[in-house]
DRENVEX-653209 format. One record per residue (C-alpha): residue number from 1; y, x, z. Coordinates in steps of 0.5 Angstrom, whole numbers, plus 500, padded with zeros to 3 digits. Each point is the difference from the previous one (the first is absolute). Layout:
% residues N
> NUM:Y:X:Z
...
***
This chain:
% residues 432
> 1:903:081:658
> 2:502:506:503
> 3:508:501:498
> 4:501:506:495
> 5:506:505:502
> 6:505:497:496
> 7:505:506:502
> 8:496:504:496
> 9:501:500:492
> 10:494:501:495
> 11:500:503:494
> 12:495:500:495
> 13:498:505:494
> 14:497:499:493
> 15:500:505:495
> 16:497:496:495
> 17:503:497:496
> 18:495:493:501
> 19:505:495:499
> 20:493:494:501
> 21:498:504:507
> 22:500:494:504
> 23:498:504:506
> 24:508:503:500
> 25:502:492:501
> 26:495:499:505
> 27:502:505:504
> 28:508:498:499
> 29:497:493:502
> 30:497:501:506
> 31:505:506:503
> 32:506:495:499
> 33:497:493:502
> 34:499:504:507
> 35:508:502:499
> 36:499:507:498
> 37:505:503:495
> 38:497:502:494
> 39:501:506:496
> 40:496:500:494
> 41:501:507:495
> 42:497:498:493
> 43:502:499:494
> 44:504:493:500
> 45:501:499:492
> 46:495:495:498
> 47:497:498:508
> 48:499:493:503
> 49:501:503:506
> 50:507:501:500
> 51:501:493:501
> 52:496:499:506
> 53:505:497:505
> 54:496:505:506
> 55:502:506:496
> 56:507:503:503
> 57:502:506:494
> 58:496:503:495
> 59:501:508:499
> 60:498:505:494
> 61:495:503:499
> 62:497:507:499
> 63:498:501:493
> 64:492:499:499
> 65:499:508:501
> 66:505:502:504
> 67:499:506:504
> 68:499:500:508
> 69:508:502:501
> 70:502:494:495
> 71:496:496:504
> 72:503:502:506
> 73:508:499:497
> 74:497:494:499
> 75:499:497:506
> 76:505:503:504
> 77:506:498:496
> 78:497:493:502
> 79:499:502:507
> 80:508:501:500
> 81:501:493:499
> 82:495:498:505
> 83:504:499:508
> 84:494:504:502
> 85:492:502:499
> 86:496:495:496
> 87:493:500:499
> 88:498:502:493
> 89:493:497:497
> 90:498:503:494
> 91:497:495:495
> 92:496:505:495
> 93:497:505:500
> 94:505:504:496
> 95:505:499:506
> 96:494:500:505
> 97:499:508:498
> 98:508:502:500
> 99:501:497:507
> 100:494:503:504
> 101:503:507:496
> 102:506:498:503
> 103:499:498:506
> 104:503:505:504
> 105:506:501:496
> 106:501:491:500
> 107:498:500:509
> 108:507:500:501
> 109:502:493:496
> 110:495:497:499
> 111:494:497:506
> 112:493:503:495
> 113:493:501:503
> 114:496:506:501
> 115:495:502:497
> 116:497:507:500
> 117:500:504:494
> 118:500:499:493
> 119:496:494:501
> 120:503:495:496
> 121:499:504:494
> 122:493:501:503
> 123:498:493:499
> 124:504:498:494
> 125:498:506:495
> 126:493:496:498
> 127:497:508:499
> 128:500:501:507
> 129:498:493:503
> 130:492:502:499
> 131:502:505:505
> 132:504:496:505
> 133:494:494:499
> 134:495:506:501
> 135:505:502:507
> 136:500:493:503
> 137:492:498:499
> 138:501:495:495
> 139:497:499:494
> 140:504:501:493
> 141:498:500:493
> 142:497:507:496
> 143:507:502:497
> 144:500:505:494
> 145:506:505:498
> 146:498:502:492
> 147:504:505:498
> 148:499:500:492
> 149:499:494:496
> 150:492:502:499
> 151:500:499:508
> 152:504:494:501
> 153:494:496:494
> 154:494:504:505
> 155:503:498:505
> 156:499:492:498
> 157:493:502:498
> 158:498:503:507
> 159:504:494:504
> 160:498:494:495
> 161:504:495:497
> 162:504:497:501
> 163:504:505:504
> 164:507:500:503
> 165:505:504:497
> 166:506:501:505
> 167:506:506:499
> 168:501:503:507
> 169:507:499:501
> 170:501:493:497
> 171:508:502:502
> 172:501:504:495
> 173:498:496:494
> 174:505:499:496
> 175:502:492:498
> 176:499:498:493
> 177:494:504:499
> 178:495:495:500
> 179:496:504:505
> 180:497:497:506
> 181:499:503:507
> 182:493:497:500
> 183:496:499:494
> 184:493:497:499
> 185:496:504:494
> 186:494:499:497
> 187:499:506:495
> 188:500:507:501
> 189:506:500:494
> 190:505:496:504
> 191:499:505:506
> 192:501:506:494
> 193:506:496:497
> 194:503:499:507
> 195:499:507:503
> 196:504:502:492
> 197:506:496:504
> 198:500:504:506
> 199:506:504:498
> 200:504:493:500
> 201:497:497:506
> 202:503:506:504
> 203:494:501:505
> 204:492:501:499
> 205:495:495:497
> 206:495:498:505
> 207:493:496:498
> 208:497:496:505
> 209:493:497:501
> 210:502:491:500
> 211:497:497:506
> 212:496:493:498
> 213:502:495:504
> 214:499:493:500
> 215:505:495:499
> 216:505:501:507
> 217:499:508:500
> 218:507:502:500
> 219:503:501:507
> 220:506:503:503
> 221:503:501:506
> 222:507:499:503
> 223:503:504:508
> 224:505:504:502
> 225:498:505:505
> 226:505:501:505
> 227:503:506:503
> 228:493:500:505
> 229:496:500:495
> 230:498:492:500
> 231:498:496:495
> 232:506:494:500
> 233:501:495:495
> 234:497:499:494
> 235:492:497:499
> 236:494:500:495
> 237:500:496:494
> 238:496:499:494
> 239:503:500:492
> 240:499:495:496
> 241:503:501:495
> 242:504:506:497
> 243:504:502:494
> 244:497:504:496
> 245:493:497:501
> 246:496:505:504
> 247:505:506:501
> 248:507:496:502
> 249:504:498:505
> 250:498:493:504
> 251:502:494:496
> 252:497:495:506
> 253:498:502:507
> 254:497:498:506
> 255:500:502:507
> 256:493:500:502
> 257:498:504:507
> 258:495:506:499
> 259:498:504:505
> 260:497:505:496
> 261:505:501:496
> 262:505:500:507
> 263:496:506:503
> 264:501:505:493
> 265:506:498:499
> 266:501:503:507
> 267:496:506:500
> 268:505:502:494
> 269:506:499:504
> 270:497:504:505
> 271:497:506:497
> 272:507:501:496
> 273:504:498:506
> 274:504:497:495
> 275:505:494:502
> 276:504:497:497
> 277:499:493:496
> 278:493:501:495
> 279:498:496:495
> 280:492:501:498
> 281:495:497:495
> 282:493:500:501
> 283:494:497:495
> 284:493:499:502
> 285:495:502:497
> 286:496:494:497
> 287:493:505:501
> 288:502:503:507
> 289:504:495:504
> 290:504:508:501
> 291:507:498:500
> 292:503:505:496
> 293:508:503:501
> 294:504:499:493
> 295:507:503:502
> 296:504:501:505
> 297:507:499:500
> 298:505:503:505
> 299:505:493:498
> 300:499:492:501
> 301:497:497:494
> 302:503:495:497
> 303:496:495:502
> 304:502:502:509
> 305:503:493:501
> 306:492:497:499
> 307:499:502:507
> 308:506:497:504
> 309:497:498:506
> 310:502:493:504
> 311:505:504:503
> 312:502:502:493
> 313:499:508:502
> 314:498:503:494
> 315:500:508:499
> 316:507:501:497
> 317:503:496:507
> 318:494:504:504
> 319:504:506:499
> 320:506:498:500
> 321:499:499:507
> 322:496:506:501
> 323:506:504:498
> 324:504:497:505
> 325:496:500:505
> 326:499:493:502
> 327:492:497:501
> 328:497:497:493
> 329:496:493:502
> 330:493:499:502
> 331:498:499:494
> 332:498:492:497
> 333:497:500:494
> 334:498:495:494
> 335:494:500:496
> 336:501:496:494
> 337:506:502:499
> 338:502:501:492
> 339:505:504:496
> 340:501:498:493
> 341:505:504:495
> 342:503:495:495
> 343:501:504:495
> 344:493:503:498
> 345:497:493:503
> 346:504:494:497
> 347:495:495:499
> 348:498:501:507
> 349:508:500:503
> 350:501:494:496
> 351:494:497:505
> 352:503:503:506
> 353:507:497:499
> 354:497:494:499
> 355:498:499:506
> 356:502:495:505
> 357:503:502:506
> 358:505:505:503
> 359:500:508:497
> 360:500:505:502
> 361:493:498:504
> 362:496:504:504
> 363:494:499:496
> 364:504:504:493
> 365:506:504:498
> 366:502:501:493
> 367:502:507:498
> 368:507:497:497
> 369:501:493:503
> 370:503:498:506
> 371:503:493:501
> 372:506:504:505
> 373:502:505:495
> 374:499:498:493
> 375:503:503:495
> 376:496:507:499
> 377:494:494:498
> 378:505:497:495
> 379:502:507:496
> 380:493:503:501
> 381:499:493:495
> 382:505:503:496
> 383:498:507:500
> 384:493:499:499
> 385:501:496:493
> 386:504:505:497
> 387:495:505:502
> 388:494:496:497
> 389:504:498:494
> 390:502:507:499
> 391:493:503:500
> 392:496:494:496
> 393:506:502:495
> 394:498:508:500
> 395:493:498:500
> 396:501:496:494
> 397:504:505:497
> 398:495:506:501
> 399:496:496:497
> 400:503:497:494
> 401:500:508:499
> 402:493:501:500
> 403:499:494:495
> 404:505:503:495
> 405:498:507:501
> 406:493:499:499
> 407:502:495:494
> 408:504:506:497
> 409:494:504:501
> 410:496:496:497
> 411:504:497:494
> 412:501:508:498
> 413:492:502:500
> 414:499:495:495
> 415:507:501:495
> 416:497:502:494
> 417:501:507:498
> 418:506:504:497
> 419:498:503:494
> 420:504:506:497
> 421:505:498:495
> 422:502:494:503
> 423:507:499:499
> 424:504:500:506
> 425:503:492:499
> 426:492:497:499
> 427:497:505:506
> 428:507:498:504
> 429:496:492:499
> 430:494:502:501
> 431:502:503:507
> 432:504:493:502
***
């Protein structure tokens, strides 16, 4: 294994306040068991991460909608505790945009990437990505932006159903809203319903045309390109399963090399000249064999550690060492390695552990566990219970309300009449 820097600090920067991103954990975990001192701004009121022992210090984050110049106070005010510049990664698509804004204002404290332009805008607005698809030569799915209900419930008619509803700048959703980032809808009124929301949503209704695909279709693709512009790290998997079903994030993955998805990977990069760390979901197409580009987004996805290699390279550690300009590893990849998310997979994590033998092996990684840092795995335990006793508890109350309502309605429809005349006490009786 090449020896990272150690001299040179990261800092890793999530707006969102996720307190189950196991990506953050992830990307805490493989910098600091490399040696690395591990800065993480985020939120840190309820998460697991704070106590992972490769965590070096948690920061306050910038509030979710902070401008650019909130932004930048921010990560300076971090960087004056810091001996000198550190590597600052970006883990959502919130933070993505914000640095690639500021990188100019940030050089000077922090080692960033270049990219030209505003490219990372460019591929994470899900409204411009058609373009940047048809830019590249990769195929993509026929995108429709309505610009009125009657044209969001068309736009089904004309796609077919079931088509798949995402807003363009899922960074903006606002929490608690029950709105999704992406949503599989099957009735020109779902999408009439969805477009009435686009105030709340704080960006564009886009409809898209669903890909069949046969079981395995969904694929992604991890890699850094490095100040030159090669593809390190990272790798090709395939998604097993996803939560929500369809249109989530991987619950279980495997690393299976594909060539074809490789090649386009690399024509995207190139024909943006991005760089950077890059995470890429692709379907295939069940009647067409064409692999399709889902999303692009400028950032490591959650579930980067899947594609650690034997040197136990992976994209975070890749563009660690690009930025302090030391070589990163030929690469030696593992197909058939798995990456499972406990929480979204108890029954299948239950079995994982079970298992007989030393963990973490190089044939698996869960998203929370890990053998020589614990206690992450044990409060995410904690953490999660309480979340899922919370939502069957407002479930339950949501319901209870919709029973009572519908009772109250029904028992008022069939109360017998008040007659004129009724004296006040006996209509006050007839009423209870």
């Amino acid at each position: 294994m090449q020896p990272l820097d150690t001299r040179i600090p990261a800092v890793l920067l999530r707006i969102d306040r996720n307190p189950f991103h196991h990506g953050t954990l992830g990307a805490v975990r493989s910098l600091g068991r490399a040696g690395v001192e591990v800065h993480l701004v985020a939120d840190d009121r309820c998460s697991p991460v704070q106590r992972s022992r490769h965590l070096h210090r948690m920061h306050a984050p910038p509030m979710p909608g902070a401008s650019l110049a909130e932004v930048a106070a921010v990560l300076r005010r971090v960087s004056r505790r810091l001996s000198g510049p550190a590597v600052l990664i970006p883990l959502d698509d919130a933070s993505a945009l914000a640095v690639s804004a500021l990188y100019d204002e940030l050089t000077d404290c922090f080692l960033l990437p270049r990219t030209a332009g505003n490219v990372a805008e460019r591929v994470a607005d899900k409204a411009t990505l058609a373009q940047v698809c048809a830019q590249a030569g990769v195929a993509h799915p026929t995108t429709l932006a309505p610009e009125s209900a009657a044209e969001a419930a068309g736009a089904v008619d004309r796609l077919g159903s079931p088509a798949v509803a995402k807003w363009s700048r899922p960074w903006l959703l606002p929490r608690d809203t029950g709105l999704r980032s992406t949503t599989v809808i099957r009735s020109p009124r779902e999408a009439s319903d969805l477009f009435e929301r686009r105030a709340e949503a704080g960006s564009r209704l886009l409809l898209q045309a669903f890909v069949p695909g046969a079981r395995d279709a969904d694929w992604f693709v991890h890699g850094c390109a490095g100040r030159d512009g090669v593809v390190r790290g990272g790798g090709t998997g395939r998604k097993h399963r996803s939560w929500p079903r369809s249109a989530g994030l991987t619950v279980s993955g495997e690393w299976a090399d594909n060539p074809a998805l490789r090649s386009a990977a690399a024509q995207v990069v190139a024909a943006l000249e991005y760089r950077g760390i890059f995470d890429l979901d692709f379907r295939r197409d069940a009647d067409t064999g064409d692999f399709h580009l889902i999303d692009f987004n400028p950032r490591p996805g959650a579930q980067f550690r899947l594609f650690a290699d034997g040197t136990d390279t992976d994209v975070v550690r890749a563009l660690h060492l690009d930025l302090t300009h030391r070589p990163v590893p030929a690469p030696d990849p593992l197909p058939g390695r798995t990456f499972l998310v406990e929480n979204y997979a108890p029954l299948a994590a239950l079995r994982a552990l079970a298992r007989p033998g030393p963990r973490p092996s190089p044939t698996g990684e869960l998203a929370w566990h890990a053998d020589d840092d614990p206690a992450p795995g044990a409060a995410l335990r904690r953490l999660w219970r309480r979340h899922v006793l919370r939502r069957i508890g407002a479930t339950l109350r949501r319901r209870t309300h919709r029973i009572l309502t519908s009772l109250s309605i029904s028992a008022r429809e069939h109360a017998p009449a008040v007659l004129p005349g009724t004296p006040t006490r006996e209509r006050a009786v007839t009423d209870a």
